[in-house]
BALO-418646 format. One record per residue (C-alpha): residue number from 1; residue in one letter; z, x, y. Coordinates in Angstrom, 1 decimal. Each point is the difference from the previous one (the first is absolute). Example, Ala and Ser with C-alpha at 12.3 -4.5 7.8 and 13.67 -1.06 7.14 Angstrom:
// residues 2
resi 1	resn A	z 7.8	x 12.3	y -4.5
resi 2	resn S	z -0.7	x 1.4	y 3.4
***
This chain:
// residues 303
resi 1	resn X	z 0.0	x 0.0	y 0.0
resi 2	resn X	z -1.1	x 1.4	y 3.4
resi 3	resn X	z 2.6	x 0.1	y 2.7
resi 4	resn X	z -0.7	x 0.5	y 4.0
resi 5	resn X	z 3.3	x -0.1	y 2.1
resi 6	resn X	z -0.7	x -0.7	y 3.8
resi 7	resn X	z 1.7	x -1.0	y 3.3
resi 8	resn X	z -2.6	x -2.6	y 1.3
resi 9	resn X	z -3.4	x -1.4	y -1.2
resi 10	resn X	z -2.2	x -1.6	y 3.2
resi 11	resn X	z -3.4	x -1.6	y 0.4
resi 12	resn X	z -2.7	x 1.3	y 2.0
resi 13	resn X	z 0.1	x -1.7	y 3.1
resi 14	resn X	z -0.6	x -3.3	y -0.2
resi 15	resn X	z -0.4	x -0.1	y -3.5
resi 16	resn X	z 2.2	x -1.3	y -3.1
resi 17	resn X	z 1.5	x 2.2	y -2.4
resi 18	resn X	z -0.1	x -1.5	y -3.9
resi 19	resn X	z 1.9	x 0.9	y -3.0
resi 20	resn X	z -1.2	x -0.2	y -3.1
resi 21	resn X	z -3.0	x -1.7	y -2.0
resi 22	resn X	z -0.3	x -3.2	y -1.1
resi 23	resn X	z 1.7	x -0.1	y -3.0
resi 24	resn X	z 2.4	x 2.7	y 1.5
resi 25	resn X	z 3.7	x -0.6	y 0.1
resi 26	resn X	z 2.1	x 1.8	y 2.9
resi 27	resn X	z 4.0	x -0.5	y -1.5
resi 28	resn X	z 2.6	x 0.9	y 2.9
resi 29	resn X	z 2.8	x 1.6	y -2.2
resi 30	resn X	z 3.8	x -1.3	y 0.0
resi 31	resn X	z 1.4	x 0.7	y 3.2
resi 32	resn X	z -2.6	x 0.8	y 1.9
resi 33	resn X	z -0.6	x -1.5	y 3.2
resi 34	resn X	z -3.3	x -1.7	y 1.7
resi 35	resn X	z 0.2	x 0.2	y 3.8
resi 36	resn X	z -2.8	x -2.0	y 1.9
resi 37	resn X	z 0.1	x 1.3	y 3.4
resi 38	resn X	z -0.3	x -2.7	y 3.0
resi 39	resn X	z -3.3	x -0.7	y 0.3
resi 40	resn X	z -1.3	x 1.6	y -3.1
resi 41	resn X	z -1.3	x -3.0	y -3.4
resi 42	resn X	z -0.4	x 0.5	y -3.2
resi 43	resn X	z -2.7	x -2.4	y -1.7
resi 44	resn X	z 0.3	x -1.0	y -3.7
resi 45	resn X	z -3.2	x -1.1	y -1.2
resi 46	resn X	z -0.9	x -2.7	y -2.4
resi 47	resn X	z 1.1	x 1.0	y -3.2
resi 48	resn X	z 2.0	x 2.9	y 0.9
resi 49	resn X	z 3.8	x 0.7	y -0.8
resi 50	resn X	z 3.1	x 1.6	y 1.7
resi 51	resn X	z 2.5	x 0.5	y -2.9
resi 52	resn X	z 3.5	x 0.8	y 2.1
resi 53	resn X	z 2.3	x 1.3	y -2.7
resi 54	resn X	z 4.2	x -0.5	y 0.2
resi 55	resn X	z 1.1	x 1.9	y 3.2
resi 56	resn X	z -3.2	x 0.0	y 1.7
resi 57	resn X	z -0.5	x -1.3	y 3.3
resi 58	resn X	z -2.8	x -1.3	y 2.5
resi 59	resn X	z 0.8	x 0.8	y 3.7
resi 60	resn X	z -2.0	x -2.2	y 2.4
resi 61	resn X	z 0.4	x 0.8	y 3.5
resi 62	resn X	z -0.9	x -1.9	y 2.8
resi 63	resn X	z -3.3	x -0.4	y 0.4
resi 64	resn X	z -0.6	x 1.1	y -3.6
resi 65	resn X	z -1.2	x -2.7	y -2.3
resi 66	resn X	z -1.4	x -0.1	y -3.3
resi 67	resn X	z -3.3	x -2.3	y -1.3
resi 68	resn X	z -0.3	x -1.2	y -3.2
resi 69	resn X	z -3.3	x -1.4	y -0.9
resi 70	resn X	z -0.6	x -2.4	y -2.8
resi 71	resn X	z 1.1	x 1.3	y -3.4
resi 72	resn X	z 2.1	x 2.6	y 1.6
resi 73	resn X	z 3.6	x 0.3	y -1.0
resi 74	resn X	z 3.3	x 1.5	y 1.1
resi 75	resn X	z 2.0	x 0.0	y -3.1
resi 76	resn X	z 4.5	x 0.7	y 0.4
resi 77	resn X	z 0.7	x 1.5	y -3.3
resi 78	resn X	z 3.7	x 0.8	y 1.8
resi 79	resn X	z 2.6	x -0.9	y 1.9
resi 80	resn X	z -0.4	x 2.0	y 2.9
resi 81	resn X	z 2.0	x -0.8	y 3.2
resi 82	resn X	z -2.8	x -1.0	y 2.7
resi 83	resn X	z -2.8	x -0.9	y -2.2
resi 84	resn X	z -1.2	x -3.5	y 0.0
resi 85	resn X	z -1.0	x -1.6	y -3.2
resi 86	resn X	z -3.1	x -2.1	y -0.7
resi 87	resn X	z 1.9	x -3.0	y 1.5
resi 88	resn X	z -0.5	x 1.0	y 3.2
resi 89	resn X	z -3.4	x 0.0	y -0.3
resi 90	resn X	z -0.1	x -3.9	y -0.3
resi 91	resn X	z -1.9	x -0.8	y 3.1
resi 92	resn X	z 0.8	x -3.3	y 1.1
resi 93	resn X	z -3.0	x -2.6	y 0.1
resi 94	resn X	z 0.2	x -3.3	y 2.5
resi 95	resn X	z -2.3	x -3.0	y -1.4
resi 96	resn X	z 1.3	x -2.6	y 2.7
resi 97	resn X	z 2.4	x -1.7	y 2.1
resi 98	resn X	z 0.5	x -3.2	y 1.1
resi 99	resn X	z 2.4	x -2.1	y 2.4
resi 100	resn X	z 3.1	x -1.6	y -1.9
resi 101	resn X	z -0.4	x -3.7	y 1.7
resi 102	resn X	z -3.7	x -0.8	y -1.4
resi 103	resn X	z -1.1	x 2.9	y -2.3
resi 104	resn X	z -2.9	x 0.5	y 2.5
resi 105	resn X	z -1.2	x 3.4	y 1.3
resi 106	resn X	z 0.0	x -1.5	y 3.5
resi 107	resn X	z 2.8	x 0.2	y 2.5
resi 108	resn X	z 0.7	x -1.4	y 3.6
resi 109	resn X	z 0.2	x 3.2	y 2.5
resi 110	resn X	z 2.9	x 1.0	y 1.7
resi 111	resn X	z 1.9	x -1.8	y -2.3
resi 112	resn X	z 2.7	x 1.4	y -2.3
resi 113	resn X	z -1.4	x -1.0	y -3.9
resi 114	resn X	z 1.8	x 0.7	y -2.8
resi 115	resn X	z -2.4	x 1.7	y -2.5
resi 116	resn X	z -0.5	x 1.3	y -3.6
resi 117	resn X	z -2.1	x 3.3	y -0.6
resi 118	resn X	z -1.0	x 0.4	y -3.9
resi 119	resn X	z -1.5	x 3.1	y -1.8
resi 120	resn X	z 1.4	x 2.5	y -2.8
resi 121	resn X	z 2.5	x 3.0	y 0.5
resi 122	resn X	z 2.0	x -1.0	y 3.0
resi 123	resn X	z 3.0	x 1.7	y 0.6
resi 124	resn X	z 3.3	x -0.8	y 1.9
resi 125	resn X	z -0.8	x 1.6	y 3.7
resi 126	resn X	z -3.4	x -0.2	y 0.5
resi 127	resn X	z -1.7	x -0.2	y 3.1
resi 128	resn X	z -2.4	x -2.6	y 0.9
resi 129	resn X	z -2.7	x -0.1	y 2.3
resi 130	resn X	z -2.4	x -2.5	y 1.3
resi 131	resn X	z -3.2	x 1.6	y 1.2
resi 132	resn X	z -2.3	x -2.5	y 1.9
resi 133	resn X	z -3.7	x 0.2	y -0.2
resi 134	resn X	z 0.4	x 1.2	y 3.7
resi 135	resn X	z 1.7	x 3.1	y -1.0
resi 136	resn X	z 3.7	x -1.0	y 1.2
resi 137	resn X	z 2.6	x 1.0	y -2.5
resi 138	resn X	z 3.1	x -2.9	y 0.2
resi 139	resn X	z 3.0	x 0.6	y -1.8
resi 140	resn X	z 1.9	x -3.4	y -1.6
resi 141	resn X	z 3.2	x -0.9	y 1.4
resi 142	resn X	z 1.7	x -0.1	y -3.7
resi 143	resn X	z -0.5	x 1.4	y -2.9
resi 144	resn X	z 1.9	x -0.5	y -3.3
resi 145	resn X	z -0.8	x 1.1	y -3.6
resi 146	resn X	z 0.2	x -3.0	y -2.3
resi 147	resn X	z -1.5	x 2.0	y -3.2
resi 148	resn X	z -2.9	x 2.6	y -0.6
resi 149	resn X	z -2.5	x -2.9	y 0.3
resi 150	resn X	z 1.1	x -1.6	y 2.9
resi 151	resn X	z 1.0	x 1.0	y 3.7
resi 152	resn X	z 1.7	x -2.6	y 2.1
resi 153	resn X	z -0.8	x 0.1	y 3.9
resi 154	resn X	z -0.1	x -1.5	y 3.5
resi 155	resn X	z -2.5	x 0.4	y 2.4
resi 156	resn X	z -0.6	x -1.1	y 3.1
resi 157	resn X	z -4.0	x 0.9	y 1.0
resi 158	resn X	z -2.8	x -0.5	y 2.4
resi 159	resn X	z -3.2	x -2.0	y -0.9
resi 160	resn X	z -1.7	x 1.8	y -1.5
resi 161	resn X	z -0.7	x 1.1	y -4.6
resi 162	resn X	z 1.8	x 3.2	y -1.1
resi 163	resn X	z -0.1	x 2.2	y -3.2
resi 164	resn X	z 3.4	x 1.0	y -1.6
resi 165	resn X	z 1.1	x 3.3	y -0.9
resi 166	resn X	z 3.0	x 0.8	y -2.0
resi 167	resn X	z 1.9	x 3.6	y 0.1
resi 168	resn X	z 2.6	x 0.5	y -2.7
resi 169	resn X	z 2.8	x 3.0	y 0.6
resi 170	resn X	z -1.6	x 2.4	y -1.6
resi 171	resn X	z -3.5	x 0.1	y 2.5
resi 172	resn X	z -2.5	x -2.1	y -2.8
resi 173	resn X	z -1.4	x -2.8	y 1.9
resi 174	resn X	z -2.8	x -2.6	y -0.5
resi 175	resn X	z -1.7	x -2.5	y 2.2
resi 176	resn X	z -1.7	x -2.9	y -0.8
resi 177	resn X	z -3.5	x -0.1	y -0.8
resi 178	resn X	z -1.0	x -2.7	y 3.0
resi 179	resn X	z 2.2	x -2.0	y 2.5
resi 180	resn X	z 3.4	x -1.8	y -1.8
resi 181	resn X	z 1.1	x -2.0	y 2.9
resi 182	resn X	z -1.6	x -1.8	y 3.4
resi 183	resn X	z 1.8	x -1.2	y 3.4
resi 184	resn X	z -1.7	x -3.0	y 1.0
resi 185	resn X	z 0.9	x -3.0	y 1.9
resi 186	resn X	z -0.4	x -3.6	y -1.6
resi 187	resn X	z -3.0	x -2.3	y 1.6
resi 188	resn X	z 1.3	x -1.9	y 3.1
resi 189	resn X	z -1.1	x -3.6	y 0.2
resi 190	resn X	z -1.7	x -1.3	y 3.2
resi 191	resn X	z 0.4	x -3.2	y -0.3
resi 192	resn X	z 2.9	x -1.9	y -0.1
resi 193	resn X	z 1.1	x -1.8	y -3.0
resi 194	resn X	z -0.1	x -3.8	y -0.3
resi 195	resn X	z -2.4	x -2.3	y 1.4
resi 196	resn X	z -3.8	x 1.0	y 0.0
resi 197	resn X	z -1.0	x -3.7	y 1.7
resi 198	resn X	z -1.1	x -3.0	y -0.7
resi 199	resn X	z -3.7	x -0.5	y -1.1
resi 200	resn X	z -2.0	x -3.2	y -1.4
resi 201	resn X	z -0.1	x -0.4	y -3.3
resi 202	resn X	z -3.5	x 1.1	y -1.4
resi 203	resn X	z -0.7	x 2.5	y 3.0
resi 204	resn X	z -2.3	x 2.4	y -1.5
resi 205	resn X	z -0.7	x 3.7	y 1.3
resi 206	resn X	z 2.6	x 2.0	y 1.9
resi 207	resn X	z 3.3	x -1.5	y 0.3
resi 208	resn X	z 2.3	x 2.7	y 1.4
resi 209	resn X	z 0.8	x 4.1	y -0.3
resi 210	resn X	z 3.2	x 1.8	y -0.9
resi 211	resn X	z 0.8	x 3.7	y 1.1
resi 212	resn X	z 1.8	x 3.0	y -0.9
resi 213	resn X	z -0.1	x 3.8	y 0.6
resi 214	resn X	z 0.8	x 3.1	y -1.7
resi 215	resn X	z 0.8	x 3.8	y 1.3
resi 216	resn X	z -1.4	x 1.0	y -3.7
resi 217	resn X	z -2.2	x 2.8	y 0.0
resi 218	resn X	z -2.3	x -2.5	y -1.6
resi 219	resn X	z 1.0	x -2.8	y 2.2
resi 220	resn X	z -2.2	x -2.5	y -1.7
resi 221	resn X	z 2.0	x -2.8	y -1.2
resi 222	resn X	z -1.0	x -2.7	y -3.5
resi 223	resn X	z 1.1	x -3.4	y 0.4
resi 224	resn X	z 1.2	x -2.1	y -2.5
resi 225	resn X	z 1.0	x -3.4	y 0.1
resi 226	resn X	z 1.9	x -2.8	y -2.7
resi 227	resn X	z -2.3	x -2.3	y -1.6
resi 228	resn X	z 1.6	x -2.9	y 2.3
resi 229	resn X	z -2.9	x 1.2	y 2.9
resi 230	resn X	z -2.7	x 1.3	y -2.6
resi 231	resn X	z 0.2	x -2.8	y -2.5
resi 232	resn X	z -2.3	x -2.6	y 0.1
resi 233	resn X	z 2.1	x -2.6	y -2.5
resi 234	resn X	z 2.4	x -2.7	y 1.4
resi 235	resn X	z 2.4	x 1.1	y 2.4
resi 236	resn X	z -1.8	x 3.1	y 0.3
resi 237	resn X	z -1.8	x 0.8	y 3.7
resi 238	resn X	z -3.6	x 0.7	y -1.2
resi 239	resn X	z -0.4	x 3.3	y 2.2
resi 240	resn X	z -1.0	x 3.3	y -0.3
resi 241	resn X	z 1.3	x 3.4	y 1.3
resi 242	resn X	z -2.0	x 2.9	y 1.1
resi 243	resn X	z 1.4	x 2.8	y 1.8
resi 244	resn X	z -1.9	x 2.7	y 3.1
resi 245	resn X	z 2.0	x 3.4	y 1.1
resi 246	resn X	z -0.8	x 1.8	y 3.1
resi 247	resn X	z 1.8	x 2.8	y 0.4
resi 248	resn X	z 3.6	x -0.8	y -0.4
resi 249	resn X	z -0.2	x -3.7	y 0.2
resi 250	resn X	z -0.9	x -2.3	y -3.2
resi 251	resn X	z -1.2	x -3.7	y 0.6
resi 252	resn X	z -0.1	x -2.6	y -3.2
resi 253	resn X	z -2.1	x -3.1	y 0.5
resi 254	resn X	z 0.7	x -3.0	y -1.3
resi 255	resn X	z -3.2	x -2.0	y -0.4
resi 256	resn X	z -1.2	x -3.0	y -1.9
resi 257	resn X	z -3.3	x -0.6	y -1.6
resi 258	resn X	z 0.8	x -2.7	y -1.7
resi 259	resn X	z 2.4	x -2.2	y 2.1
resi 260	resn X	z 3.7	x 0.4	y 1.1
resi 261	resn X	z 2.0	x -2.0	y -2.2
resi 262	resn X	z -2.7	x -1.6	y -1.8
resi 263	resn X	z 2.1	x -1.5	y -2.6
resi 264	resn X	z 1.9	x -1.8	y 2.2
resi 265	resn X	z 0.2	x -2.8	y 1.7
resi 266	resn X	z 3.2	x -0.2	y 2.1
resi 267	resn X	z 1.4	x 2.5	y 2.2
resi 268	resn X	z 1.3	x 3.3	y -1.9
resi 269	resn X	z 2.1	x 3.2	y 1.3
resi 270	resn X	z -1.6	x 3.3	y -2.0
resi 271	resn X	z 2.7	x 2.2	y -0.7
resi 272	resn X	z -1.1	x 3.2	y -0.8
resi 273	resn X	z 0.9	x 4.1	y -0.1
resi 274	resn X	z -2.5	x 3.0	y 0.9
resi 275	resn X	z 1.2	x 2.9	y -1.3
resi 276	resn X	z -1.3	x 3.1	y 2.8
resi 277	resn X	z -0.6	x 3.4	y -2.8
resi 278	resn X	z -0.5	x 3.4	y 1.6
resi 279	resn X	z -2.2	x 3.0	y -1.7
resi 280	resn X	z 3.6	x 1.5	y -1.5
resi 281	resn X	z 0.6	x -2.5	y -0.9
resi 282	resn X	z 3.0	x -2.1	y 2.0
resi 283	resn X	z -0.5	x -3.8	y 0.5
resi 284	resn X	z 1.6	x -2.5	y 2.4
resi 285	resn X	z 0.1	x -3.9	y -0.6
resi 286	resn X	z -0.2	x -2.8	y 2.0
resi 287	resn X	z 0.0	x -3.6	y 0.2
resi 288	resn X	z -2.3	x -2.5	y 1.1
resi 289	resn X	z -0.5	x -3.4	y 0.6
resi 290	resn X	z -3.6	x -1.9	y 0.8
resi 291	resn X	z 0.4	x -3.8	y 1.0
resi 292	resn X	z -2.9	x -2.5	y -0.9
resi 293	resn X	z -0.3	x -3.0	y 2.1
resi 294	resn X	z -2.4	x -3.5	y -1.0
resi 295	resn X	z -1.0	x -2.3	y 2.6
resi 296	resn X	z -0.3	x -3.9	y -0.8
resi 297	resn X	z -3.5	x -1.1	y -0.8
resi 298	resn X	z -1.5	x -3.2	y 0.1
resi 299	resn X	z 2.6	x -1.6	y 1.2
resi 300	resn X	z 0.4	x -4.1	y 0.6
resi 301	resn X	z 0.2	x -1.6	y 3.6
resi 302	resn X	z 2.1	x -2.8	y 0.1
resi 303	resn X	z -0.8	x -2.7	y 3.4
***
């Protein structure tokens, strides 16, 4: 066996120094040291091995850091104080979070929420960050460790959709893969609630609008409304909805092609709910009422 005893191997100037073949194995001997000097990485590639034998140690100094690429391993065959073991390399994962209330990924801003984070390999301390799609970074006002699954947290953000990234103690971190949870205010209705007016029964074509806005970044709003408007049976208005945003501001039309109230044949009060839906989607209700009116016909004249 060949032996070369030295003080210090460099690289070239901007170059890398390797050790070994593939197929190679470098064994640090018991009690020897590592030292990774602040600023200096050491790269395990896929498939490669670091054996650290009883007594050994890694030194990573600030700055240092060491890569391992798929396949790569760091194997503790010891108990040396210092080392971490392979737990530490359990790198946290985050695959959503949702507000406590609902189970939606949609909050109100500036509102304190309660809110649950999931993912895998939590641990009791981590730090949580919200990143928006702006760039901000927003810290939660809480945070508590419910189990290695689930992180428990209150925020209290602007309008606006943020990723989530989760630190545990020992510097592993993940973020998730797109935007967990969005600040957006609810639809605002226009129009008040209550009576829409009073209209002949079998008025055909447009018989009044409803309105209501959203701050959404996709401020276009859908319209929905109980059968009691778009029903055409007894007790049922006979109308149809149709909705028109511009900018901001949505507008639902309530039309009818085949005549208001056609079914009946006294005067009837149309109670009905629209239900305002934004792009994230949050929805607000309301409730309406359309009045039907009959005037007498061929009436008799008494002398």
């Amino acid at each position: 066996m060949s032996e070369i005893k030295v003080n210090k191997i460099s690289p070239s100037t901007g170059t890398n120094t390797t050790l070994g073949d593939n197929g190679d194995k470098v064994i640090v001997p018991t009690g020897v040291e590592q030292q990774i000097k602040t600023g200096a990485d050491i790269l395990i590639e896929s498939g490669a091995d670091i054996n650290l034998a009883s007594g050994g140690d890694i030194n990573v100094a600030s700055g240092g850091t060491i890569t391992i690429d798929s396949g790569g391993t760091i194997t503790n065959n010891g108990t040396a104080a210092g080392f971490f073991s392979l737990s530490d390399l359990s790198f946290p994962t985050v695959t959503g979070m949702t507000e406590n209330a609902g189970g939606t990924t949609t909050v109100v801003p500036n509102t304190s929420t309660a809110c649950t984070i999931t993912g895998t390999n939590f641990v009791t301390g981590a730090t949580i960050n919200l990143i928006s799609t702006t760039g901000a970074i927003l810290n939660p006002e809480t945070v508590s460790f419910t189990n290695t699954t689930t992180l428990a947290v209150s925020i209290n953000i602007p309008e606006g959709s943020y990723f989530v990234r989760v630190e545990n103690t020992n510097g592993l971190s993940a973020r998730s893969s797109s935007t967990a949870i969005t600040a957006s205010n609810t639809p605002t209705w226009v129009t008040n609630s209550g009576s829409l007016g009073t209209f002949a029964g079998g008025t055909t074509g447009t018989i009044t609008t409803i309105v209501a806005t959203s701050t959404d970044a996709s401020p276009a709003l859908n319209m929905t409304a109980t059968s009691t408007l778009t029903g055409s049976s007894t007790n049922q208005a006979n109308c149809q909805l149709t909705v028109n945003t511009v900018g901001t501001t949505t507008t639902g039309t309530i039309a009818s092609s085949g005549g208001l109230g056609i079914n009946e044949s006294d005067a009837t009060d149309y109670i009905f709910t629209v239900t305002a839906t934004d792009g994230t989607p949050q929805s607000t209700s309301r409730s309406f009422t359309i009045s039907t009116s009959y005037t007498i016909g061929n009436s008799g004249q008494f002398n």
